[in-house]
C-alpha positions as CSV (number, residue, x, y, z in Angstrom):
1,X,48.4,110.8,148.2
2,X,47.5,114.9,146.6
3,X,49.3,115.2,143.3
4,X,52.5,116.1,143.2
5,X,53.2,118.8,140.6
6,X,53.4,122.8,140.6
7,X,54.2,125.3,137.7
8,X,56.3,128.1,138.8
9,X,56.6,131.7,136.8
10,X,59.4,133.6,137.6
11,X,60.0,136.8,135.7
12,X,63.2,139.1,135.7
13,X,64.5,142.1,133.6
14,X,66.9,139.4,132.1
15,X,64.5,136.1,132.4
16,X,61.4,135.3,131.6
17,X,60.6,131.2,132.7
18,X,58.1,128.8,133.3
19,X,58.4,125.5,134.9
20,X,56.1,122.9,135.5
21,X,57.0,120.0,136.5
22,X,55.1,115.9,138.0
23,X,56.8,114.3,140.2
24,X,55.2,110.9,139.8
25,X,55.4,111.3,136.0
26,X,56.8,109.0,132.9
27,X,59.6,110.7,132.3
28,X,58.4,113.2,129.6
29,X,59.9,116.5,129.2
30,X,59.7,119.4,126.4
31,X,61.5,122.5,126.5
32,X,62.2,125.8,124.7
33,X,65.2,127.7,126.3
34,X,67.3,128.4,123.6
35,X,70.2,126.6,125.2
36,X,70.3,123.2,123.4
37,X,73.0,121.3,125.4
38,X,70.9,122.3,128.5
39,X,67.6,121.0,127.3
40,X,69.7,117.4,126.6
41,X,71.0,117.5,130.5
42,X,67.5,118.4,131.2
43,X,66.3,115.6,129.3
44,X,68.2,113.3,131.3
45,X,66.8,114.3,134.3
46,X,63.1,113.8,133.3
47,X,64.2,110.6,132.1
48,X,66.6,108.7,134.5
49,X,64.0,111.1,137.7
50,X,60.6,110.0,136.0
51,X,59.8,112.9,136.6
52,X,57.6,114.7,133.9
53,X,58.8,118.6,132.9
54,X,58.1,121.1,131.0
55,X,60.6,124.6,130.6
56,X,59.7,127.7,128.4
57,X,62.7,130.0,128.9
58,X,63.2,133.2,127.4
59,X,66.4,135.1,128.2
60,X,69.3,137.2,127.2
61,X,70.9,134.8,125.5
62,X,71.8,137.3,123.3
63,X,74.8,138.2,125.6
64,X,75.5,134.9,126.7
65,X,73.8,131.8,128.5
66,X,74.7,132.6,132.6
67,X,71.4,134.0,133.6
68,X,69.0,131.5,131.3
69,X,71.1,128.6,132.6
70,X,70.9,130.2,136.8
71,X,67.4,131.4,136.7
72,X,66.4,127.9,134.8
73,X,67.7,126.1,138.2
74,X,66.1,128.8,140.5
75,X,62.6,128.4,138.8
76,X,63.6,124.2,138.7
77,X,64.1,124.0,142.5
78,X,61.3,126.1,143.5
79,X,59.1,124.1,141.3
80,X,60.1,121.2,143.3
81,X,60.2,122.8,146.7
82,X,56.2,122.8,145.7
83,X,55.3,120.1,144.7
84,X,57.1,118.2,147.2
85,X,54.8,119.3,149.9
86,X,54.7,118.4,153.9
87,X,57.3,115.6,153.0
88,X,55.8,113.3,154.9
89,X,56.3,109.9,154.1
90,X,59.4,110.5,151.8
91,X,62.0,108.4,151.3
92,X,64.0,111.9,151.8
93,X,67.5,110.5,150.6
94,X,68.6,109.3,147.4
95,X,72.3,108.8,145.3
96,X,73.0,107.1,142.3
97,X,76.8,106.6,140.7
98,X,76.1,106.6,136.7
99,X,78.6,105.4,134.0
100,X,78.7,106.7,130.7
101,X,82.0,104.8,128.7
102,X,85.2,106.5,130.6
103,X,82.9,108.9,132.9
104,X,81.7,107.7,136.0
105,X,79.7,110.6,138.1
106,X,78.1,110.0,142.2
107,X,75.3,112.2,143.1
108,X,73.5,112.4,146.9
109,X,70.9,114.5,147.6
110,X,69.2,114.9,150.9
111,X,65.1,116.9,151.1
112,X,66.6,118.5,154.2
113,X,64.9,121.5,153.7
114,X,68.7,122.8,154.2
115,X,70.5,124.4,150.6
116,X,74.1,123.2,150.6
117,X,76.3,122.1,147.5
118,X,79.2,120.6,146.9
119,X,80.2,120.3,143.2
120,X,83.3,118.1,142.3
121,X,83.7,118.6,138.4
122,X,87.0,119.5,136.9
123,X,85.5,119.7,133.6
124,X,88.2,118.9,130.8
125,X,87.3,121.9,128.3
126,X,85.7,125.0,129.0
127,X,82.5,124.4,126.9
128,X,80.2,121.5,125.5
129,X,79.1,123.3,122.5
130,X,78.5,126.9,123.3
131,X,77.6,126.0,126.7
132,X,80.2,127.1,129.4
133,X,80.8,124.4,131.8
134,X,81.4,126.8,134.9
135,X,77.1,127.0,134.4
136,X,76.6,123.8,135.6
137,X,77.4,124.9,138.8
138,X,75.2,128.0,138.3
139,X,72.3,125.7,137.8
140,X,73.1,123.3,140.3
141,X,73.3,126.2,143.2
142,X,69.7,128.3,142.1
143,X,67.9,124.7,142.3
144,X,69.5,123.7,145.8
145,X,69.2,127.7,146.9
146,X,65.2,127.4,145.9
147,X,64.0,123.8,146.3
148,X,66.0,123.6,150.1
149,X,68.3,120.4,149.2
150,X,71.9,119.0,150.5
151,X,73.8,118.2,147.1
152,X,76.4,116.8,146.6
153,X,78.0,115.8,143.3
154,X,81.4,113.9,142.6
155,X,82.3,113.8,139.0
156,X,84.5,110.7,139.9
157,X,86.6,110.2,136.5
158,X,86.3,111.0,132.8
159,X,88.5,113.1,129.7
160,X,85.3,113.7,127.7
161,X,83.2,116.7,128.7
162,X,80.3,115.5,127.4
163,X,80.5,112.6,129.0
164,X,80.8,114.1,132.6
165,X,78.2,116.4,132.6
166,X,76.1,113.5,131.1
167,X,77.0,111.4,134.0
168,X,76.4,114.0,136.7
169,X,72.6,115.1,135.0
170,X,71.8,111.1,135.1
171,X,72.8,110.8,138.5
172,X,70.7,113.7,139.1
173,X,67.9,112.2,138.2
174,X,68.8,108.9,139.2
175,X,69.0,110.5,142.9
176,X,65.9,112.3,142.6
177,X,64.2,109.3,142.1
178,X,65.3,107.1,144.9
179,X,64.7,110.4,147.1
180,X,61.5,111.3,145.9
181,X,59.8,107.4,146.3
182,X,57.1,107.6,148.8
183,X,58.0,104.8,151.5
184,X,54.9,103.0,152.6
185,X,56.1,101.6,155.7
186,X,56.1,105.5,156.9
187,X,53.4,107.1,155.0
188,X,52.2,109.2,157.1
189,X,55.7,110.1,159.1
190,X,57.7,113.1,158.9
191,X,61.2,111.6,157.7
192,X,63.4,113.4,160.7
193,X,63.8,113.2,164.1
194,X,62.7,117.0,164.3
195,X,59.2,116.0,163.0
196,X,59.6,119.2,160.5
197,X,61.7,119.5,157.4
């Protein structure tokens, strides 16, 4: 099987970001942003995805954290879009619910080559440290725009903030995972009917 990884540079007059990311990885991740709380959600996605990734970010952060935080999930998804390849022999679909004390979080994601998201998170306070909670699903919609996924995540139940975006980037990753496993019993098969995804 070719290596799956890709490093993606995307520059704007407001962004300036670099992704690489391994899709068979360990887990590891570094990062530089400038958006701390980020980098811990991030975390938990290299984690809980095995997947190995790397983020140097420098934006306007200056005025505030919306176009670091949208243009990390842009670069993200088309980082992935590339290094998942043909998609032959994926396992394609993936979920995972994820507890964390009172939160409980369901994400499913589908390589359908199709962007859609659905984002179920009625966050109990505006921000997790400086970090607006309405940029989650700023994130969450560049990385399904570029990388071509169905997403859909269900923050289920929770009061603490932290809590439920912690659940929902484990889940994340958790999904990734399971989606992103090569089956062997159709290595060589596109996983769709079509025969193209």
């Amino acid at each position: 099987m070719a290596e799956r990884k890709a490093t993606v540079n995307r520059e704007t007059l407001e962004t300036q970001i670099t992704v690489s990311i391994n899709l068979d990885g360990t887990g590891k991740f570094s990062a530089d942003t400038g958006v701390p709380f980020l980098e811990h959600m991030m975390d938990q996605i290299a984690r809980h995805g095995l997947i190995d990734i790397n983020i140097e970010a420098n934006g306007d952060i200056y005025i505030d954290d919306h176009h670091t935080v949208e243009d990390i999930g842009i670069t993200l998804g088309q980082a992935f879009k590339e290094a998942v390849g043909d998609k032959k022999g994926l396992t394609r679909y993936g979920h995972a619910y994820v507890p964390l004390d009172e939160a409980l979080s369901r994400v499913v994601i589908d390589f359908s080559g199709r962007p859609g998201l659905s984002f179920n998170c009625e966050f109990t306070r505006g921000s997790i440290g400086r970090l607006d909670t309405q940029l989650f699903w700023e994130f969450f919609q560049g990385f399904v725009n570029h990388a071509g996924v169905t997403l859909h995540i269900d923050n289920i139940k929770g009061f603490n903030a932290h809590h439920q975006a912690e659940t929902i980037f484990k889940a994340f990753g958790r999904a990734l995972r399971m989606a992103l496993t090569v089956d062997q019993r159709a290595a060589e098969m596109m996983p769709s009917t079509k025969g193209v995804l």
